[in-house]
Structures are given as structure tokens and as C-alpha cells.
C-alpha positions as CSV (number, residue, x, y, z in Angstrom):
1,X,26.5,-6.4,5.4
2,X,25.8,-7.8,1.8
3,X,22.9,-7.0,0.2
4,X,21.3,-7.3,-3.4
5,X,19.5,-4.3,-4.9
6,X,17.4,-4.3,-8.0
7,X,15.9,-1.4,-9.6
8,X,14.2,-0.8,-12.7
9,X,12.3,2.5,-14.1
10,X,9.7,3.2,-17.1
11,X,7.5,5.7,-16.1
12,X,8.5,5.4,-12.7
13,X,11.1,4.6,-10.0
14,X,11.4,1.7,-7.9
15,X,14.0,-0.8,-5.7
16,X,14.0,-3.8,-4.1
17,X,16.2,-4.7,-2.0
18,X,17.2,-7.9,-0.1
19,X,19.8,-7.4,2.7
20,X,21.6,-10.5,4.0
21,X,22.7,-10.1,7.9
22,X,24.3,-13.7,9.5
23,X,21.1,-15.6,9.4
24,X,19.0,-12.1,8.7
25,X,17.1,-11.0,5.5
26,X,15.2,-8.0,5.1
27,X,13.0,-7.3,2.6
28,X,12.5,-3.0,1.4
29,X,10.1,-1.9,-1.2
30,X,10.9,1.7,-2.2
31,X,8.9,3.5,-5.2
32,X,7.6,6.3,-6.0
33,X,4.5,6.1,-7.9
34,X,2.1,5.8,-5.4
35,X,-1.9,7.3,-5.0
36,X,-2.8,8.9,-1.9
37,X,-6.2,8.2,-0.3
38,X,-5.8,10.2,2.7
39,X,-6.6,14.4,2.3
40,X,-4.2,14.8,5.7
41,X,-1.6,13.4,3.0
42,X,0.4,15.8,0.8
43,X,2.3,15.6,-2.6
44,X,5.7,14.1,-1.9
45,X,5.4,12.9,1.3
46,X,7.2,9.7,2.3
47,X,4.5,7.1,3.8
48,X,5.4,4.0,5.4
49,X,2.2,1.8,6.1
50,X,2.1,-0.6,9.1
51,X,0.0,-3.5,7.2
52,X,-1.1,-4.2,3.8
53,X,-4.1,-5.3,2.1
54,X,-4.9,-6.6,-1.4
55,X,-7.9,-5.1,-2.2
56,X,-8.9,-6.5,-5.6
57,X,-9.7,-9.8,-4.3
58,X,-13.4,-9.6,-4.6
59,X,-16.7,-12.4,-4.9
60,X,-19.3,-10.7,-7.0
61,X,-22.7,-10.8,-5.8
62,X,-25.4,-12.0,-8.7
63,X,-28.2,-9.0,-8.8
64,X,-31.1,-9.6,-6.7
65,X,-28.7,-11.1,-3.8
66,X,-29.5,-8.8,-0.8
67,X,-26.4,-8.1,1.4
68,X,-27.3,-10.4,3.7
69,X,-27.8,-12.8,1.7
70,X,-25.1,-15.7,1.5
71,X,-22.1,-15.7,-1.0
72,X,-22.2,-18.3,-3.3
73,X,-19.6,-20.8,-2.0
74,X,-20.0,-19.5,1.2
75,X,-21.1,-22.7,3.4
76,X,-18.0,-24.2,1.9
77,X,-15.7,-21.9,3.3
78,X,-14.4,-20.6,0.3
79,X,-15.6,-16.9,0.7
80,X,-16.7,-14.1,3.5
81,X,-19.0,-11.4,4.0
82,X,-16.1,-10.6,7.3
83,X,-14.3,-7.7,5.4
84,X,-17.7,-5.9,3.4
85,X,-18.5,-4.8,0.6
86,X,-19.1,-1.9,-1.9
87,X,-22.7,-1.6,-3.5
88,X,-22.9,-0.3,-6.8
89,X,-26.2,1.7,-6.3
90,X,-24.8,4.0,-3.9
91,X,-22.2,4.9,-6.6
92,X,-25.4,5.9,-9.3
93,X,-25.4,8.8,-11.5
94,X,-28.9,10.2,-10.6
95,X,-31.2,11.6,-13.1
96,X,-34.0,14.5,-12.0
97,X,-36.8,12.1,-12.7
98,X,-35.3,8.8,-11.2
99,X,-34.2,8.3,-7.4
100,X,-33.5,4.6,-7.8
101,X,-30.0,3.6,-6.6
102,X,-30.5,0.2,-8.0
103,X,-28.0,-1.4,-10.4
104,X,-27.2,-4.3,-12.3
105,X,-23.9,-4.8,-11.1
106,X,-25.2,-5.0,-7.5
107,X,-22.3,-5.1,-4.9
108,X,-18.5,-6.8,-4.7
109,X,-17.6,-8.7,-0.8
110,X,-13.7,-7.9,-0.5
111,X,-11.7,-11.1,0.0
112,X,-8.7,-12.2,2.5
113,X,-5.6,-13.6,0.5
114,X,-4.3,-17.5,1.0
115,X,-1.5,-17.5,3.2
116,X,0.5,-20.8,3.0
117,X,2.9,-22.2,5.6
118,X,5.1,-24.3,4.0
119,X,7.4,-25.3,6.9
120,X,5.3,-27.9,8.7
121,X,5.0,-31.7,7.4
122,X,2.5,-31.0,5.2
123,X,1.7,-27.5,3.6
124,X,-1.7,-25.6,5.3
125,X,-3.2,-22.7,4.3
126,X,-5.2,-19.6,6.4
127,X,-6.6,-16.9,5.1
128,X,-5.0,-13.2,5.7
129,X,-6.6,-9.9,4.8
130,X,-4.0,-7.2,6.8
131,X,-0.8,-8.6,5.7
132,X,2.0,-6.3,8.4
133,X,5.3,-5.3,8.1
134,X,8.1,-6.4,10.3
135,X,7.3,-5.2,13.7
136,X,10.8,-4.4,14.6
137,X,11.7,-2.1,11.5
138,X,8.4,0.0,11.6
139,X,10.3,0.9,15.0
140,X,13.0,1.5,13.4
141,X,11.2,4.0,10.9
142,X,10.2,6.1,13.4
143,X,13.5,8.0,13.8
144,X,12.9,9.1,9.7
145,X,9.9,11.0,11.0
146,X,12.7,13.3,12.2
147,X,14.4,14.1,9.0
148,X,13.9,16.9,6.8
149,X,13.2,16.3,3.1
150,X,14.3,18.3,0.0
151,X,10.9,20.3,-1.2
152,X,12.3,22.8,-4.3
153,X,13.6,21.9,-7.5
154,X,15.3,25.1,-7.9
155,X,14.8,28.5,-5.8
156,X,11.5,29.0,-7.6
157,X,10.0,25.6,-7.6
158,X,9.0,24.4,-4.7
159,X,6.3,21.7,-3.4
160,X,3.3,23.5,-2.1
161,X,4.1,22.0,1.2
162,X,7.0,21.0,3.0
163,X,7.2,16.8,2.3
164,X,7.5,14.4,5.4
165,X,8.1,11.2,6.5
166,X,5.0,9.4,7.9
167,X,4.1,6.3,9.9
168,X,0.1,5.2,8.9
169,X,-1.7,1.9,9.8
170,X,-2.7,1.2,6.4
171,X,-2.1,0.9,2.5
172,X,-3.8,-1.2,-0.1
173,X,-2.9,-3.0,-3.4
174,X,-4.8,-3.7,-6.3
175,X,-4.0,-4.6,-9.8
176,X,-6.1,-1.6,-11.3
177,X,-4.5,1.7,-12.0
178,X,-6.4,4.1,-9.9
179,X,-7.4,7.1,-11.0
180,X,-11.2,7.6,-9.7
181,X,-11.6,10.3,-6.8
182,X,-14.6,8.3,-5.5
183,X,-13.5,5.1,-5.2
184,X,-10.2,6.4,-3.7
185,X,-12.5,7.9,-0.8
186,X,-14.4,4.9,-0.6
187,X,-11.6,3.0,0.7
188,X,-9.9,5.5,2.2
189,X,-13.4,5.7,4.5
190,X,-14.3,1.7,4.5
191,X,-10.5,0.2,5.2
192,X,-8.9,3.5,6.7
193,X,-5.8,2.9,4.3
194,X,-3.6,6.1,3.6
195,X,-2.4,4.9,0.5
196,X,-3.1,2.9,-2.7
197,X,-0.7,0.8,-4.8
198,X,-0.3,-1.8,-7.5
199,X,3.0,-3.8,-5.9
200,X,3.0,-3.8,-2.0
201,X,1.0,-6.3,-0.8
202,X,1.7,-8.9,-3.2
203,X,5.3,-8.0,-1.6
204,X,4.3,-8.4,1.8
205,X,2.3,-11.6,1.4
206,X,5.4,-13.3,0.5
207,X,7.4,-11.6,2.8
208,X,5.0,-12.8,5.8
209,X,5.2,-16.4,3.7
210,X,9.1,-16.9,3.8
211,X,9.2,-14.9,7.1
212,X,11.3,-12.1,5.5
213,X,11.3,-9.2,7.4
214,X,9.6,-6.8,4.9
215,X,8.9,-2.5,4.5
216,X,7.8,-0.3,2.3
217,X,8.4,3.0,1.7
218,X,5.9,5.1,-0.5
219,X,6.5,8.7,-1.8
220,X,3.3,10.2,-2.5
221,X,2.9,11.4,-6.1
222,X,0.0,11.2,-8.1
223,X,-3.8,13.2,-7.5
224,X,-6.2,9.9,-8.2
225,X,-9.4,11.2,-9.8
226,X,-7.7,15.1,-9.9
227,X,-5.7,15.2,-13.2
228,X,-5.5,18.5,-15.0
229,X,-2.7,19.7,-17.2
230,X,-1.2,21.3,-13.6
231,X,-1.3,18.0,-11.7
232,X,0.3,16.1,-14.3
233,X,3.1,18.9,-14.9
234,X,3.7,18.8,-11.0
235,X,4.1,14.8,-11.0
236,X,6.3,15.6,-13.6
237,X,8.3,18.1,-12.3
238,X,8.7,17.1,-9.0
239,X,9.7,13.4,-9.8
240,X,13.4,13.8,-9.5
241,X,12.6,14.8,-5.8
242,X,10.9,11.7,-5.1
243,X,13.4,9.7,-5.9
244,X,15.8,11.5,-4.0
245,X,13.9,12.1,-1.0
246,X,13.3,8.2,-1.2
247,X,17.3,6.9,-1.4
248,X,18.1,9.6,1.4
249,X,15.6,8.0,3.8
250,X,16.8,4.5,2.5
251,X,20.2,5.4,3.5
252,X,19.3,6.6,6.8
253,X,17.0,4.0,7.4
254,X,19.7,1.1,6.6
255,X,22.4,2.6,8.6
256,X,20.2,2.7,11.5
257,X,19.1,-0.5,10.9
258,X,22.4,-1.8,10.7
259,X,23.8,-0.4,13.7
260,X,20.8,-2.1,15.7
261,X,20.8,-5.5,14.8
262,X,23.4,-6.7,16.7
263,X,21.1,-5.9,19.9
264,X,17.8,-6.3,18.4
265,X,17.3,-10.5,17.5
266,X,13.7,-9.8,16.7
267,X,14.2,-8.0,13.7
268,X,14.4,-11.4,12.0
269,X,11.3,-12.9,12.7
270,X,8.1,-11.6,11.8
């Protein structure tokens, strides 16, 4: 099996890789800078979402517009109040004297991304808002739910908890650098993603375009809206672990993979 891998790091770790099988390509995202939305989560786990949405596509509402009130552009077709929204108000800094929850910023409607199909006669466009991973190799990534992951440093650094491999439905992309405990809940509460991300569902959107199968696998590592001087020592400390954790189950992961696709067709279509 050829395959290409590229991998760059700056203040962080990540691959991808593009494996060519006969007629076969398959797309893996693996990095390790990664926010976790999800409290069931832990430091160092290994998450591997079942769809992707970008979440920074949003229309902003002018102030006065009620909720239900129209988008503007809306009749046309070119936004949606289908995927809701977050209001502002409820997000207000209360003072003793003042229980308005008004503000000028009023409220943002989250936004599906373009998807383009570029193999008919003439190119068309539908909208998509959970972008999935290949069906067959989420399958696949089942059996790394099985393996055990390396949790210490040395014999007297050690994770907090033991690291594992997890299957969630959801992750989200955005490019803002998040580091804000509430907004982190509110999408961890209003989407039900796990994780959050700067890369992966640009990744996956053109995956799904060119019908690559596509993956990601995400190694939990930063405390969004928790730093303190212990926090960012243990993301520091701990890093080298994250990336191993991550090429072990890669390794698996593609072996496996490999050794089914001669009885599993579907893997290459999406």
C-alpha cells in the first residue's frame, strides 16, 4: 500500500495522510491540539468524532430583530434559522441594580457550509451542516477502543486518569482559538459535539467533496476557559504522550484497515 504522509509541528503536532489502495484513497487527520467540550472527556484521551460541523459560519442578526424574526436574505435562500442560534443577552455580565439581559450585539443564526458536486454536467451546490466521516472506517475504529494507551511520563508523572480511545457523534471547527469555558459549554449543550477544533471540518468537507474516505483522530489536550500555571505545565508536559499515543493508534488503525479492504468495497465510497 503507498501512501503519502505530511506532517508539520510549531506549537503542536499534526499528520495528514493520504493512502492510495488500487482505486482507494483515504484521507486521516491526526493532531493533537485539540479543546474538549465534553466533562465525560479526560486529558489525553484519543476522540474520534462521527461527523463534523463548522461552527463559525454565522448571519448576524441587526439589534431589535426578535428570533423569530426573518434573516436578512432569508426569502432568497441564502441563509437559515434551521440550525439556531446564540443570543448575546443570556451571556450578560449582570450588575446588582440592572436585570436586563439585553445587548447590542443581539444574537448570531449558525450556518450550513456549501457543498459542491462537481461530477455531474454542470457543477450544483447543497448546503451541509454535519459533514460525516467514512462510514466504513469509524467501524473500523471501533477495535482501538480496545487498546491501552501510555498515561506516565516517567514512574512519577502520570495523567490523572488512565487515557482512552473514544467513538463520539460530534466535533466542531471554527477558525477562533477557543479558550472561553462558556462558550465551550454552550456548544457542547446546543450541538452535543465532544470536541472543538480549528482544522477538521474544513478537512472533511472536502473529503465528502472528492468522496475521499476521510477520519480524524483527536488527542484531547488543552482545558478551554481553565488555564492556570498547572494546566499549562500539564499540556506541556504531557505532550510527548500525545503524540505517541496518536502514531500507536494510527499504526494499529492502518494495519487493520489494510488487512480489511480487500473484503470491505465500501470503504471507498462515502
Amino acid at each position: 500500500m503507498d501512501h503519502i504522509l505530511e506532517c508539520w509541528s510549531q506549537a503542536s503536532f499534526c499528520c495528514n495522510l493520504l493512502f492510495n489502495h488500487q482505486a482507494m484513497n483515504l484521507r486521516i487527520n491526526l493532531v493533537n491540539t485539540l479543546i474538549y467540550a465534553d466533562k465525560d472527556q479526560n486529558l489525553g484521551d484519543i476522540v474520534i468524532p462521527q461527523s463534523w460541523a463548522h461552527t463559525g459560519l454565522w448571519n448576524w442578526k441587526r439589534y431589535g430583530d426578535r428570533p423569530e424574526d426573518k434573516l436578512s436574505l432569508e426569502d432568497d435562500g441564502e441563509f437559515t434559522r434551521e440550525y439556531g442560534y446564540l443570543n448575546f443577552g443570556d451571556y450578560t455580565n449582570k450588575t446588582k441594580d440592572d436585570d436586563s439581559a439585553d445587548n447590542f450585539l443581539n444574537n448570531i443564526w449558525y450556518q450550513a457550509e456549501e457543498n459542491f458536486n462537481c461530477e455531474q454536467d454542470h457543477a450544483s451546490m447543497s448546503t451541509i451542516f454535519w459533514i460525516p466521516v467514512a462510514e466504513a472506517l469509524f467501524e473500523f475504529a471501533k477495535e482501538l477502543e480496545k487498546m491501552d494507551l501510555e498515561e506516565c511520563i516517567d514512574e512519577s508523572t502520570c495523567l490523572s486518569e488512565t487515557p482512552q480511545v473514544v467513538r463520539v457523534r460530534r466535533g466542531s471547527s471554527a477558525n477562533v482559538h477557543l479558550d472561553n469555558a462558556a462558550y465551550k459549554d454552550f456548544l457542547h449543550s446546543k450541538f452535543q459535539v465532544s470536541i472543538v477544533d480549528m482544522e477538521s471540518a474544513a478537512m472533511a468537507l472536502i473529503s465528502y467533496q472528492e468522496k475521499i474516505p476521510f477520519i480524524s483522530f483527536r488527542a484531547l489536550y488543552e482545558f478551554a476557559g481553565e488555564k492556570s500555571k498547572q494546566s499549562n505545565d500539564q499540556e506541556k508536559t504531557f505532550a510527548p504522550i500525545h503524540v505517541k499515543n496518536l502514531i500507536h493508534i494510527l499504526s494499529r488503525f492502518v494495519k487493520y484497515v489494510h488487512k480489511e479492504l480487500p473484503d470491505d468495497p465500501t470503504i471507498s465510497s462515502m
